[in-house]
Residue, then its C-alpha position, 0 to 999 in steps of 0.5 A: x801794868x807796874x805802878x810805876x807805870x800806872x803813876x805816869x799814865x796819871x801823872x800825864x792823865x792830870x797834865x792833859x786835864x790841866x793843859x785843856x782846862x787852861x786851853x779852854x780859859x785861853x779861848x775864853x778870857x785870852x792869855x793875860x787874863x788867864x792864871x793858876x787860881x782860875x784854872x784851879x777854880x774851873x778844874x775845882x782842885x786847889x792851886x798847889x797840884x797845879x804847881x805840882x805840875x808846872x812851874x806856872x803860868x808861864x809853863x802851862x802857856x809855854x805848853x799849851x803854845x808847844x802843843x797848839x802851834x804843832x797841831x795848827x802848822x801841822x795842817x799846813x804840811x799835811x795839806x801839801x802831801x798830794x796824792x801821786x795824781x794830784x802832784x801838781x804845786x798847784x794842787x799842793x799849794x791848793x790844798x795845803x791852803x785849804x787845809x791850813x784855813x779849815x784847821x785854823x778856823x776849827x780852833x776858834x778863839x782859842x787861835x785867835x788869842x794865840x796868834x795876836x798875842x803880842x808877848x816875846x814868849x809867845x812871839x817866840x812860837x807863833x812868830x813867822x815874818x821873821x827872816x829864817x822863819x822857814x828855819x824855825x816854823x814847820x808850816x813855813x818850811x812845808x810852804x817854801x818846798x811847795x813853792x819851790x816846786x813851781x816853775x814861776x821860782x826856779x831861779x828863787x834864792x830860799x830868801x825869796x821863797x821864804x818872803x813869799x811863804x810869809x807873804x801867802x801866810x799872812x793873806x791866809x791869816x788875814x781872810x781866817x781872821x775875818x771868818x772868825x770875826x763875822x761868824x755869821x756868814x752862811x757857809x756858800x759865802x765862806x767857800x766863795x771867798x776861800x776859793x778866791x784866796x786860794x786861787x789868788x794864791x796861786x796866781x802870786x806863785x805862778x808869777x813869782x818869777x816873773 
């Protein structure tokens, strides 16, 4: 390995560390609350190598909303690869769903406070209800090609399709936000209640075109 080489892999190694470390402050005391002093404070390195590295707060945020929405949206589609027997809408839809609340309630509070900042410059991530969302948003494009696989919206326009992924979405959020909140519930409970929203789901989908 050359030194230059090795230089960016410790460049990229404290990028990472400070990234995590404010990802962790984040879950902690939420976005307002979170600055470069208490992220140098957790890291015990001084504020000035956090500057070496960003700009500041608003870059570690913009970064850390980069990576994290990547991640949580990325179950969404990962969710919607059926297996060739299992290549039903409705199985993707199902598992898709499924796979969105199991990633999104892993994250915590750290998805919490990220979703419910209502901040334009995070907004401009996480924000879904918007018309051509599905444009913009990974998860709500990987939904809107699932629906479009059911009959129930064959005659859809990509508007519709798109009104209805928000729609789902946003039931999804719902039921992960409750989960979060009463964190108690034991796990038959949990699975009950994801089961129903799922099914229910599925349903709008079917009837969609109705």
């Amino acid at each position: 390995m050359s030194k230059a080489e090795r230089q960016e892999q410790e460049r990229e190694a404290m990028r990472n560390l400070i990234l995590t470390t404010a990802g962790e402050l984040l879950a902690e005391k939420g976005i307002r609350q979170l600055s470069i002093r208490k992220i140098a404070e957790r890291m015990e390195y001084s504020a000035g190598i956090i500057y070496h590295y960003f700009q500041g707060k608003e870059d570690i945020v913009e970064q850390l909303l980069q990576r994290g929405y990547r991640e949580l949206m990325g179950g969404l589609i990962a969710g919607s690869e059926a297996s060739p027997d299992e290549n039903s809408p409705e199985e993707c839809l199902r598992r898709s769903l499924r796979q969105f609340i199991k990633v999104t309630t892993a994250e915590g509070s750290q998805y919490r406070s990220m979703m419910l900042n209502d901040s334009p410059s995070v907004l401009s991530y996480t924000g879904v209800l918007h018309q051509g969302a599905a444009l913009e948003r990974s998860g709500i494009a990987g939904l809107c090609d699932t629906l479009r696989q059911f009959s129930g919206m064959a005659s859809c326009d990509q508007r519709e399709l798109e009104l209805t992924a928000q729609i789902i979405w946003s039931a999804a959020f719902g039921l992960i936000m409750r989960l979060m909140v009463e964190g108690n519930l034991p796990e038959a409970q949990k699975e009950a209640l994801i089961n129903r929203h799922i099914e229910a789901m599925v349903h709008i989908a079917q009837g969609s075109g109705d």
